[in-house]
Backbone as a ProteinNet text record, in pm:
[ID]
protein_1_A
[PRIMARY]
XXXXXXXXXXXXXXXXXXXXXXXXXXXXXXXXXXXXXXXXXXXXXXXXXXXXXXXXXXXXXXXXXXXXXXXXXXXXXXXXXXXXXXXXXXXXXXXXXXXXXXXXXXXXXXXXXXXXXXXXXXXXXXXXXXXXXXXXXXXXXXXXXXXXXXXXXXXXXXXXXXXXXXXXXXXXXXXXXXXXXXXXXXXXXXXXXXXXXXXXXXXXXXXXXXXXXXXXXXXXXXXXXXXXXXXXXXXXXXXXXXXXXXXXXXXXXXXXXXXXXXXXXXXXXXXXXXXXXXXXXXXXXX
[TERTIARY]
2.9	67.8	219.7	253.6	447.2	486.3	421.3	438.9	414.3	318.1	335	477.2	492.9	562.5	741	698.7	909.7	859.3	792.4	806.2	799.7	736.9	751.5	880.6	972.8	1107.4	1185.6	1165.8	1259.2	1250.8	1157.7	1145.5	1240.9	1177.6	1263.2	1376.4	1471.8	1567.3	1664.6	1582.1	1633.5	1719.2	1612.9	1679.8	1775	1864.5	1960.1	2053.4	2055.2	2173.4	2229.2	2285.1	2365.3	2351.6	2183.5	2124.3	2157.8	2237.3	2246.9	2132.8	2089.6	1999.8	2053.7	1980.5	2056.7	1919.6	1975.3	1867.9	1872.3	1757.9	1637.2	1536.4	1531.4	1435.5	1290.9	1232	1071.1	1013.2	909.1	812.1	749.7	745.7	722.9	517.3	463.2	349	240.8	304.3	242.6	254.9	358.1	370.9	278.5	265.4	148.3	9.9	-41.7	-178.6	-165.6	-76.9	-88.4	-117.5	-76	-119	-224.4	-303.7	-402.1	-512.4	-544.3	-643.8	-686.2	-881.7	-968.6	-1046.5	-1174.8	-1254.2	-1276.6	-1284.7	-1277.7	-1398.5	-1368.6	-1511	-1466.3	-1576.3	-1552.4	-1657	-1680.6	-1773.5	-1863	-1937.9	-2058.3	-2156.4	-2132.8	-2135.3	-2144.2	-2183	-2155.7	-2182	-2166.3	-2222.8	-2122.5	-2079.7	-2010.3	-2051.5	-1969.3	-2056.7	-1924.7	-1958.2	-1874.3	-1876.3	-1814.9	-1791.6	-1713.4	-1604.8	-1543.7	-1447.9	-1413.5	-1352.6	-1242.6	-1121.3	-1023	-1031.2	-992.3	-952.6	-859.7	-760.2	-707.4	-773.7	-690.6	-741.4	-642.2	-684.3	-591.7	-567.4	-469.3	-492.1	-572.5	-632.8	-751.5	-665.7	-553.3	-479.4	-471.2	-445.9	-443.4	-320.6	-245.1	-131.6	-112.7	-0.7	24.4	-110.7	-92.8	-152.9	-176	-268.4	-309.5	-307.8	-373.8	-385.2	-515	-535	-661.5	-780.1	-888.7	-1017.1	-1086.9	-1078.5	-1177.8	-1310	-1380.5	-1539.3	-1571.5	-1708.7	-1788.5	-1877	-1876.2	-2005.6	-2133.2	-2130.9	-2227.9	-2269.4	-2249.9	-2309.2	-2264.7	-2127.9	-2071.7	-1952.4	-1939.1	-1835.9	-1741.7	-1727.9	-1609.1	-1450.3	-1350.9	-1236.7	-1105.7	-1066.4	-967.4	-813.2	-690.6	-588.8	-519.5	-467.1	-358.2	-147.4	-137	-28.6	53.4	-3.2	91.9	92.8	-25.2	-53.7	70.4	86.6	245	214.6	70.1	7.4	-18.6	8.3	-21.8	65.1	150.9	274.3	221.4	288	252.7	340.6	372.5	430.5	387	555.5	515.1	442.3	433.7	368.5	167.7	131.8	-16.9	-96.2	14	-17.5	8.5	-85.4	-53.7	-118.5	-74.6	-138.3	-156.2	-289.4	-363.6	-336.6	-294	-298.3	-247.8	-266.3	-243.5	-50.1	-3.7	140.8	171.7	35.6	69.5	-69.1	-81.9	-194.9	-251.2	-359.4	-426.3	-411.8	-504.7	-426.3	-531.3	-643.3	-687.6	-681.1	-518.5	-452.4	-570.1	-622.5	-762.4	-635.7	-675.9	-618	-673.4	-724.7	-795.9	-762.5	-657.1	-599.8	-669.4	-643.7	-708.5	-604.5	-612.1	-478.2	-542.8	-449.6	-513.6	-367.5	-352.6	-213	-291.5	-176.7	-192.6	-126.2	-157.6	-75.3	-50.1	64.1	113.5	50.4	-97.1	-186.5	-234.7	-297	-381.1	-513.1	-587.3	-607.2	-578	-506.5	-490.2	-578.3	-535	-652.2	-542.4	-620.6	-578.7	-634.8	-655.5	-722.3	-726.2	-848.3	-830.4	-874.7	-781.6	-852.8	-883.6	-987.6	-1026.4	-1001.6	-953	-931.7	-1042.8	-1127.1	-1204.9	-1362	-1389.6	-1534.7	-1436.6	-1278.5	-1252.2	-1292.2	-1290.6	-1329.7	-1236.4	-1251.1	-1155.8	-1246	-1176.9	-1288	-1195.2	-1187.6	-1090.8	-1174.2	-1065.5	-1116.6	-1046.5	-1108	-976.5	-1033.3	-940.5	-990	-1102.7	-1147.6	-1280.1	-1264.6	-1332	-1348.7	-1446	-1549.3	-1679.3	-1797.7	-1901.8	-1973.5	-1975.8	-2085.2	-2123.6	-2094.8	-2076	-2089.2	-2172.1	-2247.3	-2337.8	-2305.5	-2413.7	-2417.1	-2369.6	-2390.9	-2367.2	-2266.4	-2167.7	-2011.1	-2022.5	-1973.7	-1938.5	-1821.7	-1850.9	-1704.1	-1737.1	-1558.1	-1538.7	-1497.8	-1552.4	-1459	-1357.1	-1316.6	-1144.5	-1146.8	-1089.1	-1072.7	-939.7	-888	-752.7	-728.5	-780.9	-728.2	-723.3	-814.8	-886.3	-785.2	-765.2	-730.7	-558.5	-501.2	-341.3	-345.2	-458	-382.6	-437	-433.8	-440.8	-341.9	-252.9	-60	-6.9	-99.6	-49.6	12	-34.2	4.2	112.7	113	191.4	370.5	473.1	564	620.6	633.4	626.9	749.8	816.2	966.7	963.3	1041.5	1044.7	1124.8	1120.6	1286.2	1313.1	1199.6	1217.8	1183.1	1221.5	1166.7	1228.1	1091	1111.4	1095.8	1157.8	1168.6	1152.3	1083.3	1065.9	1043.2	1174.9	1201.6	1258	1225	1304.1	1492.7	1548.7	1712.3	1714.8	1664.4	1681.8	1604.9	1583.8	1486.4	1451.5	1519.9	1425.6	1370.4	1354.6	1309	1180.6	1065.3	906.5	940.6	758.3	742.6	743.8	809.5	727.8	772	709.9	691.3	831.1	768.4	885.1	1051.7	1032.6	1166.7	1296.6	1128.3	1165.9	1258.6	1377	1462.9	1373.8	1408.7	1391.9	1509.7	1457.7	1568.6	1493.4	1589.5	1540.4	1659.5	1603.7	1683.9	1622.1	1733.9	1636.8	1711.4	1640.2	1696.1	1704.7	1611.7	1612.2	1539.2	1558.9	1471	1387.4	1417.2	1376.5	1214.6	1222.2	1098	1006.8	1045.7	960.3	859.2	740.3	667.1	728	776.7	843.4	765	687.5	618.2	506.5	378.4	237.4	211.7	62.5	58.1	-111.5	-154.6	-314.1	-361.6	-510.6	-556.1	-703.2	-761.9	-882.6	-976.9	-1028.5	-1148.1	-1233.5	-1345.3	-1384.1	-1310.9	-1217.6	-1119.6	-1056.4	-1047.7	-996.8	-959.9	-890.6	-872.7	-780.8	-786.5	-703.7	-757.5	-659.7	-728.2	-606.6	-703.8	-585.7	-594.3	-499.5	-541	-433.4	-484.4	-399.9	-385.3	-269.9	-226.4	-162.5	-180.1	-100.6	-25.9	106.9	167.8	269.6	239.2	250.4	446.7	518.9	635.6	719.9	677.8	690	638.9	494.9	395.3	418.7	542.6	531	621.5	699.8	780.4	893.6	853.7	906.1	961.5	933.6	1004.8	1097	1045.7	1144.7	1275.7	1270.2	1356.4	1463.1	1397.8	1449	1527.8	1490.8	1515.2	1596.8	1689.9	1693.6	1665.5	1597.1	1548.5	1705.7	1773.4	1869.5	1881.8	1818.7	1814.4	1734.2	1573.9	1515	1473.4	1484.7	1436.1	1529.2	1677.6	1797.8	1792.5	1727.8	1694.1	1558.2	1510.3	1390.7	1272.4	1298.9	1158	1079	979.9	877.3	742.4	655.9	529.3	444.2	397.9	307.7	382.1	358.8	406.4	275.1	192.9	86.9	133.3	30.8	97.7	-30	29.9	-91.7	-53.8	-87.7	-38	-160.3	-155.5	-236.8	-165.8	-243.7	-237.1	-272.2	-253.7	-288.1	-291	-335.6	-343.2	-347.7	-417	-405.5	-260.4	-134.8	-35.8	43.9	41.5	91.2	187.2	141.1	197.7	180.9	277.4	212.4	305.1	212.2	276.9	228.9	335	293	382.6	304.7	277.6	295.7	427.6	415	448.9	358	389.1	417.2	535.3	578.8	547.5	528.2	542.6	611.3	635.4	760.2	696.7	786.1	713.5	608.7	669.5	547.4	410.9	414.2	333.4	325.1	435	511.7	532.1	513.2	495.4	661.9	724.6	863.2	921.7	817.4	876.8	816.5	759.5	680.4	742.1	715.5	815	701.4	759.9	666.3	731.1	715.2	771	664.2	813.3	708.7	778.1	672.9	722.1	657.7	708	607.7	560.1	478.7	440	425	517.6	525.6	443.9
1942.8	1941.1	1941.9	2032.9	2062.2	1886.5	1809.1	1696	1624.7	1607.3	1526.5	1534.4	1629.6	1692.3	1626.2	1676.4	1565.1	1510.3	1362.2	1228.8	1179.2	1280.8	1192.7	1263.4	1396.4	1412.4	1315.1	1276.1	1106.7	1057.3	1003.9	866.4	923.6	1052.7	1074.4	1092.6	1111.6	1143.6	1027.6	972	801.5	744.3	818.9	745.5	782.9	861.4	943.3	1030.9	955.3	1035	894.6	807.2	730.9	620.8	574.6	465.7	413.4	307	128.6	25	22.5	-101.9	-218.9	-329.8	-461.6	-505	-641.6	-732.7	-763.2	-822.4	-931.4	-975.3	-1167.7	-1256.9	-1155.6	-1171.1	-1116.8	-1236.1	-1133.7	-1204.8	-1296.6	-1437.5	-1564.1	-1555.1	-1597.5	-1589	-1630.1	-1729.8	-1838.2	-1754.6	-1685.4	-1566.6	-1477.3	-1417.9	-1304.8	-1322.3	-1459.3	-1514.3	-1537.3	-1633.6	-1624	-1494.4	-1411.9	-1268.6	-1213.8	-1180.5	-1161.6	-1247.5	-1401.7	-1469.3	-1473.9	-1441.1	-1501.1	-1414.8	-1376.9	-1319.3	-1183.4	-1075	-977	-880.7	-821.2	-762	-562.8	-524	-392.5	-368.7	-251.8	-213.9	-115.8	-134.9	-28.6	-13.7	108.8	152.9	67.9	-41.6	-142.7	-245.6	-288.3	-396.5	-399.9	-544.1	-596.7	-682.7	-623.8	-628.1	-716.3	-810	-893.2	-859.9	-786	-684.8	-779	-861.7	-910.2	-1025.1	-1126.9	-1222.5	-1198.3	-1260	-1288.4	-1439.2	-1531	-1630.7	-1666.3	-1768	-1813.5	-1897	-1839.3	-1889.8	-1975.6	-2166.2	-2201.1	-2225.4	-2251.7	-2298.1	-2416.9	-2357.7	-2501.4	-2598.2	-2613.6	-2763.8	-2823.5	-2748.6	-2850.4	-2718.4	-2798.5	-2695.3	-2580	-2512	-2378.3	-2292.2	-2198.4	-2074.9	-1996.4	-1928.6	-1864.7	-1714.7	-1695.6	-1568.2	-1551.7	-1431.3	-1415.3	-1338.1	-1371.4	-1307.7	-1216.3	-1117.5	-1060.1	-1013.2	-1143.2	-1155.5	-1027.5	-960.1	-848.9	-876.2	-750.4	-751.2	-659.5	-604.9	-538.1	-516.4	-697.3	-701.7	-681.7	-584.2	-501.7	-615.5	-728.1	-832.5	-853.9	-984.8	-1003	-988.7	-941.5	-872.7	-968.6	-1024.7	-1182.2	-1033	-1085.2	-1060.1	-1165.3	-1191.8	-1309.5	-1242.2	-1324.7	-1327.3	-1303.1	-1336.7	-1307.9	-1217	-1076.5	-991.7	-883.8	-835.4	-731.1	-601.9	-552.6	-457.3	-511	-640.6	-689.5	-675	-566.7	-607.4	-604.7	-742	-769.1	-780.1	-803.2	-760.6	-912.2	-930.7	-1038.1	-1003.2	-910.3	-820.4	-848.8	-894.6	-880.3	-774.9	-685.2	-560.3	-573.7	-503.1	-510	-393	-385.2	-290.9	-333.1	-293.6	-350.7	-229.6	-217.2	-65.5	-106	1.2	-71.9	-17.1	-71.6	-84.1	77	86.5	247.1	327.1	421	499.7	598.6	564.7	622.9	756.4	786.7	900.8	1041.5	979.9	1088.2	1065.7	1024.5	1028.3	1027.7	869.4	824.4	721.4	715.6	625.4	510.5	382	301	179.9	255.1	176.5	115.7	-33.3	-68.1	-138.4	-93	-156.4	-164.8	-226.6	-351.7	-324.7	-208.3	-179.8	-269.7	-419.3	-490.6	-417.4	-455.6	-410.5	-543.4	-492.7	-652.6	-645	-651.1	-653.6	-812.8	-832.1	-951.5	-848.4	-916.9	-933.6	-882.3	-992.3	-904.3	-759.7	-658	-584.4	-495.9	-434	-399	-244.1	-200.1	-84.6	-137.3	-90	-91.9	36.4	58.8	170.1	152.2	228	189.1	351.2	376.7	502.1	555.8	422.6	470.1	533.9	472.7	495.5	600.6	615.4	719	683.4	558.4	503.1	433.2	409.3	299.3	233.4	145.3	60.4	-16.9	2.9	-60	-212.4	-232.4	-382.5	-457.2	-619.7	-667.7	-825.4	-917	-1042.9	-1094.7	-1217.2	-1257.4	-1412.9	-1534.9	-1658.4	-1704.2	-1606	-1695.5	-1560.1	-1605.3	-1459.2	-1501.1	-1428.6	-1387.8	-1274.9	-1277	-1129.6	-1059.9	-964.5	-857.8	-739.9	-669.2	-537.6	-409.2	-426.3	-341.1	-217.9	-256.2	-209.5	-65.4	44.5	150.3	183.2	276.7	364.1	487.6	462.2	619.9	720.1	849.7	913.5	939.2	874.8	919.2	1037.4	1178.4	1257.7	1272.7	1259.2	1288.2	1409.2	1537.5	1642.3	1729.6	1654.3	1753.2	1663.9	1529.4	1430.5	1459	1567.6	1591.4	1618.7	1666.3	1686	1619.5	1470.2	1317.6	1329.9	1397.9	1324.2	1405.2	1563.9	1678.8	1711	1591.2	1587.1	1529.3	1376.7	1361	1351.4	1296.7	1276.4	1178.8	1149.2	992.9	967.3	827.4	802.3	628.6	633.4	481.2	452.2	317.4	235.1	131.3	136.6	17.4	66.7	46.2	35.5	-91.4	-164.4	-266.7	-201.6	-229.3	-165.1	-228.8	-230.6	-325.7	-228.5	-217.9	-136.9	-238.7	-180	-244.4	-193	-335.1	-286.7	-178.8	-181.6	-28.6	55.2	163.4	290.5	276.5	215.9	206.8	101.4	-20.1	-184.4	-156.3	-183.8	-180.8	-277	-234.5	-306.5	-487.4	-525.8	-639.1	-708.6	-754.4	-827.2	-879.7	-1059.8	-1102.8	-1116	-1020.5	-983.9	-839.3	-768.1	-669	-686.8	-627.4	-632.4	-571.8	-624.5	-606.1	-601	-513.9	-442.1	-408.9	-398.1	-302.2	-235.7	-137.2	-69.6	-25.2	-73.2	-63.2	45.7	141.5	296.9	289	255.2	214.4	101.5	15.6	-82.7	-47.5	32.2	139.2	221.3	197.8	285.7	158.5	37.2	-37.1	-130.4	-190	-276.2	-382.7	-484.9	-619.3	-705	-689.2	-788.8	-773.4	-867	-837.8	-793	-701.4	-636.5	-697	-622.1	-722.6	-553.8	-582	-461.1	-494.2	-397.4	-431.3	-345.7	-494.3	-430.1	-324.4	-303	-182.2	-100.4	-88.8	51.2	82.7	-9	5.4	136.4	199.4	373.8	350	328.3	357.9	437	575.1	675.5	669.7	622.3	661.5	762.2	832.9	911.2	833.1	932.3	908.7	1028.9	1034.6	1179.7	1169.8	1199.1	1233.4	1352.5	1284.2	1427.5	1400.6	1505.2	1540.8	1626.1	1586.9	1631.1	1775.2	1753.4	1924	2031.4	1955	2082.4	2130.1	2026.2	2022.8	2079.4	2216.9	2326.1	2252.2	2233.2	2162.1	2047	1917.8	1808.7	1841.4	1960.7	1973	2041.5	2081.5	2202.4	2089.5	1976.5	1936.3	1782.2	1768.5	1588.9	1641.3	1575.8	1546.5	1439	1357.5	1189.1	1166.8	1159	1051.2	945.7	878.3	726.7	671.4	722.7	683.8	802.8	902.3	1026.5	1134	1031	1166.1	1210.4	1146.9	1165.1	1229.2	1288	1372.2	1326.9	1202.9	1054.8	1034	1107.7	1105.3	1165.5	1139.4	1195.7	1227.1	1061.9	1109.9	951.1	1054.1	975.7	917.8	823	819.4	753.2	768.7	746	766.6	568.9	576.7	525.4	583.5	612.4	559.3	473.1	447	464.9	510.7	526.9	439.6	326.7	251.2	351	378	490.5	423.8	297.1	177.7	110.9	100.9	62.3	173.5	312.5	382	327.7	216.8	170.9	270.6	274.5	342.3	256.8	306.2	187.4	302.9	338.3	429.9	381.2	369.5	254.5	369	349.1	470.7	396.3	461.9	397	512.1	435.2	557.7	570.7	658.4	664.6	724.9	717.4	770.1	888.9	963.7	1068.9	958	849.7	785.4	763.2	750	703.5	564.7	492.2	381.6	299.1	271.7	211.9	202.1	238.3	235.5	172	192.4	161.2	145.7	84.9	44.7	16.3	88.9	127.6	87.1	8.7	13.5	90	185.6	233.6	137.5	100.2	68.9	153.3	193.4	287.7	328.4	409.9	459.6	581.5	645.8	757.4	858.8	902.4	992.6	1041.8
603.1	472.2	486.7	590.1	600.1	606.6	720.9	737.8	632.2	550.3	470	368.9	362.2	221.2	293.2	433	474.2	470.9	540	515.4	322.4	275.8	116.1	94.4	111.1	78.9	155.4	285.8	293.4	213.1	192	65.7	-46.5	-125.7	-264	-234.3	-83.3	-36.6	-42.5	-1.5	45.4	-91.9	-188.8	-322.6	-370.2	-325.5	-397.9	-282	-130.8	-103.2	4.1	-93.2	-23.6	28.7	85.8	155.6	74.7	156.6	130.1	106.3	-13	-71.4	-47.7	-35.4	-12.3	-93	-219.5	-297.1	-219.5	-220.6	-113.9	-253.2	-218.6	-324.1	-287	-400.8	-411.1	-285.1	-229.3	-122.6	-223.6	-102.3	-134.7	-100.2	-220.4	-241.1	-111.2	-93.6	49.4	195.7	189.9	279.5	318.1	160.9	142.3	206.4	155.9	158.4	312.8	386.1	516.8	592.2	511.4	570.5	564.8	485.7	449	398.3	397.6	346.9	513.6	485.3	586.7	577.2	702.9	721.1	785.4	760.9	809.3	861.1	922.2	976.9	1016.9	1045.1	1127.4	1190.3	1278.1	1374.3	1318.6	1315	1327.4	1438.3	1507.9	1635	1682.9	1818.7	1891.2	1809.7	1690.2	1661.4	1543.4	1529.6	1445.2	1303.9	1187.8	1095.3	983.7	933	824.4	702.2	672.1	497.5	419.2	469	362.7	375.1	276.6	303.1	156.6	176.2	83.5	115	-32.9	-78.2	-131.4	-94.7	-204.8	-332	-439.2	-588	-639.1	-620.2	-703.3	-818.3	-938.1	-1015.5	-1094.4	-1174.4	-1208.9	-1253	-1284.5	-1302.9	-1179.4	-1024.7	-904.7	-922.5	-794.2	-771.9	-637.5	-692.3	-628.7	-671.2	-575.5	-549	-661.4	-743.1	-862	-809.8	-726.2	-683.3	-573.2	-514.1	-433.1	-466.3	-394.3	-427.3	-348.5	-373.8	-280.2	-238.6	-215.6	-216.5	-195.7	-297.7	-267.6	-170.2	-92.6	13.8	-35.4	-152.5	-169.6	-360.9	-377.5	-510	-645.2	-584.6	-703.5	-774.2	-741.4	-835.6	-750.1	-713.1	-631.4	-714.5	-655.3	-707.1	-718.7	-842.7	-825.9	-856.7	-802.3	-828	-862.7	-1024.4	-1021.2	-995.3	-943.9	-933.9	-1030.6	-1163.3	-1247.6	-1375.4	-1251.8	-1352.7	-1314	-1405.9	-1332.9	-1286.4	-1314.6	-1191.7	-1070.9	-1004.9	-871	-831.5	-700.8	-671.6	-506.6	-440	-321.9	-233.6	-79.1	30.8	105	179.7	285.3	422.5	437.3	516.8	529.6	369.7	349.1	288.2	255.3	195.6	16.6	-60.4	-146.2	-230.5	-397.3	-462.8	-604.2	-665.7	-800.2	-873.1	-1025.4	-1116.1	-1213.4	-1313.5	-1414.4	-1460.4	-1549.8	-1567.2	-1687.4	-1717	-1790.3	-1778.9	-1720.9	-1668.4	-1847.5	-1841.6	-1913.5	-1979.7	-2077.4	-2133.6	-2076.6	-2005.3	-1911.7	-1762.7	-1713.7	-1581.9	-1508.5	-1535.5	-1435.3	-1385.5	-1208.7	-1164.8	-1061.7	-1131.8	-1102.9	-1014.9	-885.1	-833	-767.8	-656.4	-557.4	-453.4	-325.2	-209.8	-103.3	-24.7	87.9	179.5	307.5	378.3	476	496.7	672.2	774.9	900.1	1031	1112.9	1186.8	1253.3	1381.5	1348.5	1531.6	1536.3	1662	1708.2	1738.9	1657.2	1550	1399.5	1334.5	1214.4	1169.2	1126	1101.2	971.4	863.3	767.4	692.8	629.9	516	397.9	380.8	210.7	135.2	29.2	-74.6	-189.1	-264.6	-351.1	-460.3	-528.7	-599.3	-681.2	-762	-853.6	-735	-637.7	-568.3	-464.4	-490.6	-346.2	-227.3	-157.1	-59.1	25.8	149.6	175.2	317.5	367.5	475.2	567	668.7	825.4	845.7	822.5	882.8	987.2	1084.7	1160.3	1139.7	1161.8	1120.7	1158.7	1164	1223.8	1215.6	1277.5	1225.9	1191.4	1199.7	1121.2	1073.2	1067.4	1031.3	858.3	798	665.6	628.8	505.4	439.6	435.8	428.4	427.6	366.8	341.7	262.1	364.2	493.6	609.2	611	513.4	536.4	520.3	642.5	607.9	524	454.2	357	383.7	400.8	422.1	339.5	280	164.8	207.9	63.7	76.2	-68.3	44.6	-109.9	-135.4	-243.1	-276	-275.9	-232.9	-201	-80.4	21.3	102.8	247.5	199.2	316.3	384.8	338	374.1	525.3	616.9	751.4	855.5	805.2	875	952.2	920.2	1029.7	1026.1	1057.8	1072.2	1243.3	1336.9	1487.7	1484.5	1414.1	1423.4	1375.5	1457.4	1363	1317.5	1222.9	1124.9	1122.2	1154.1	1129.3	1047.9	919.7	843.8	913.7	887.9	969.8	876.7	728.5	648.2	513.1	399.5	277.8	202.5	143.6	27.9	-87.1	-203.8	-354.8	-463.2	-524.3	-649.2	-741.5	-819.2	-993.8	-1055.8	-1203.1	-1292.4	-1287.2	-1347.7	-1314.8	-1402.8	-1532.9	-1565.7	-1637.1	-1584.3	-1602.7	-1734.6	-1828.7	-1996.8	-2025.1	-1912	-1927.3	-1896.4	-1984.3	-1963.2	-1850	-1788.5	-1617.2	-1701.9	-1600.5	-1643.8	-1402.6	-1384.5	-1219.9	-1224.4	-1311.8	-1294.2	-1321.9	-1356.6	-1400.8	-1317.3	-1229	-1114.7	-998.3	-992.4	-871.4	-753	-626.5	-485.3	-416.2	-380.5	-277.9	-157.4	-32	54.5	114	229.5	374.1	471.3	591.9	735.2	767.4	800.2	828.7	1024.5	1037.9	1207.2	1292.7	1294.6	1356.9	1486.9	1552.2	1682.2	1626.3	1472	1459.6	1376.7	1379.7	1332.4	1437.9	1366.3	1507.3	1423.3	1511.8	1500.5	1532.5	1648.8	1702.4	1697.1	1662.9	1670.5	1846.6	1763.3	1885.7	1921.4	2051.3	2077.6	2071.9	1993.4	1961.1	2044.1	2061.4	2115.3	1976.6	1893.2	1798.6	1817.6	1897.5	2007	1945	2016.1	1967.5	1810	1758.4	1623.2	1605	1552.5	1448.3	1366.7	1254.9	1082.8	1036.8	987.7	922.6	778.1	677.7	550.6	447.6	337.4	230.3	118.1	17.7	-83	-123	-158.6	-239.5	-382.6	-498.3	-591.4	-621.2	-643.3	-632.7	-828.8	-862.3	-988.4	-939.1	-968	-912.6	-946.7	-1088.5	-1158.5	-1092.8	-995.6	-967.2	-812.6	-751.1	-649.9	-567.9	-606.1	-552.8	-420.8	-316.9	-167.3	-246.4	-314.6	-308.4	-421.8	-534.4	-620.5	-542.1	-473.4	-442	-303.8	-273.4	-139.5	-194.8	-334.6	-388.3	-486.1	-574.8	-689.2	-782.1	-720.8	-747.2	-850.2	-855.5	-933.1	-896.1	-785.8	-821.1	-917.8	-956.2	-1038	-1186.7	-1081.9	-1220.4	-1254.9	-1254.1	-1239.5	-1403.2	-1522.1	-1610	-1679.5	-1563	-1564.5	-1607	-1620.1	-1659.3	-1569.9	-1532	-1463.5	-1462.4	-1426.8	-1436.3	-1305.3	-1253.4	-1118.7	-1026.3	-867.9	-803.8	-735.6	-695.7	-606.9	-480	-410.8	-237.3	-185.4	-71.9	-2.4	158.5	191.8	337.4	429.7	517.4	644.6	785.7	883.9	1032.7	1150	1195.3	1310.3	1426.1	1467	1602.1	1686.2	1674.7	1827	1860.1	1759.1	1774.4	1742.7	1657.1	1631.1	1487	1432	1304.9	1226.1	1110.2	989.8	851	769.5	671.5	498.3	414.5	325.1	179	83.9	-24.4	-154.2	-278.5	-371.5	-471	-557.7	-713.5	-815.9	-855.7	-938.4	-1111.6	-1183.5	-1308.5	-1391.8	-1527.4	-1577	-1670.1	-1796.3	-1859.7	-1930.6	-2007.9	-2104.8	-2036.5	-1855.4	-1808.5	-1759.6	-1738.4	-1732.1	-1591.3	-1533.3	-1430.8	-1390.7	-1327.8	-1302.6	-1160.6	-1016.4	-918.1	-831	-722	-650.9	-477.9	-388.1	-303.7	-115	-63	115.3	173.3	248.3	438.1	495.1	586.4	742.1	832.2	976.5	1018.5	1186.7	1235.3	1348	1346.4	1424.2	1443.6	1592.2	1622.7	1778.7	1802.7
[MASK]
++++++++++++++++++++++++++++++++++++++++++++++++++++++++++++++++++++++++++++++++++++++++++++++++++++++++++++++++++++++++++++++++++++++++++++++++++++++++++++++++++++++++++++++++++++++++++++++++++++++++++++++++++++++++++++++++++++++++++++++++++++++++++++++++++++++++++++++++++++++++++++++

């Protein structure tokens, strides 16, 4: 828990004591999909099992890219993201996150995200908020889908001492807020920004993973910020909540243990419940 609680006071830190943001154009769509479109698989005990494929979705006029799909492996409805819903906010990276732009009025949170890693073989996480689940995957070139797929619970309360060994360092954050704290979400209209805090703690280069071995361990945490004594006492958020406009922060954090990647994903909300800011670390782990 101590660990979790600094690496998320970096982040709220980050916002408000000085780091240099630099705009950067929104990730280019064709990017994304190169990242994440194809076939994926994971292991179950020696044997390899095909849970899931992403698609690109094009537009039915012909054209550019509409958005992607993410075929079900177990019946329950395959899952389309368009591009030009403004709860989709995505990463050239391959990472991305689905939610909605104002959270409900019984703070149900029906997110769904997909953190990539820069291995050979691609390999990624996904979470799912409403089933509390999430599922390791690494690319594949052929194979079917099947019902096979293990999930793992993910509890949002019990999961804090994942990265209690280790010690976590960003060397990057991308930022996508609105220019200003009273402008409803809307995507296209969201500034991007980022800052590279250290390039020494980022993976630059794909790495070769041996499937066999795979280990991604992820959680999610919500942290309600009023309730949360340590980040109140260590932040003053005035980059985004120096006006006390806030509600819940969520955060979703994954572990590559085979490369020592880590990559941790936060969406922010305001008092109305407002979708305000949408934030990547990339990072390592000692």
């Amino acid at each position: 828990m101590e660990n979790l609680l600094r690496y998320t006071i970096i982040f709220l830190n980050s916002l408000v004591l000085g780091y240099s943001f630099s705009p950067i154009i929104p990730p280019k769509f064709d990017d994304f999909c190169e990242q994440i479109v194809g076939k994926y698989a994971t292991n179950v005990g020696n044997e390899q099992t095909n849970i899931a494929e992403v698609q690109e979705v094009m537009r039915s006029c012909g054209g550019a890219i509409q958005g992607i799909k993410e075929l079900s492996h177990d019946n329950s409805g395959d899952l389309y993201h368009n591009r030009a819903d403004d709860g989709f906010v995505y990463f050239s990276c391959g990472s991305y996150i689905q939610g909605p732009t104002d959270l409900g009025e019984d703070d149900s949170i029906p997110l769904l995200a997909s953190l990539s890693f820069n291995t050979l073989p691609k390999c990624r996480i996904t979470f799912d908020c409403n089933s509390q689940t999430l599922i390791k995957q690494y690319r594949v070139f052929d194979g079917t889908i099947n019902n096979n797929a293990p999930e793992l619970n993910l509890s949002l309360e019990s999961s804090n001492t994942l990265f209690e060994d280790f010690d976590i360092q960003f060397g990057l954050e991308t930022v996508c807020r609105m220019d200003s704290g009273s402008s409803p979400w809307m995507l296209q209209r969201a500034k991007w920004e980022k800052q590279v805090f250290s390039e020494n703690d980022l993976i630059q280069e794909k790495m070769k993973i041996d499937k066999d071995d795979l280990d991604i361990v992820g959680q999610i945490h919500v942290w309600d910020i009023t309730n949360q004594e340590g980040i109140r006492e260590n932040a003053s958020l005035q980059r985004y909540f120096e006006d006390g406009d806030y509600s819940k922060t969520i955060q979703i954090t994954a572990l590559c243990k085979s490369t020592q990647e880590v990559k941790s994903m936060f969406r922010c909300y305001n008092k109305k419940k407002q979708l305000k800011a949408v934030v990547l670390q990339e990072g390592k782990a000692m």
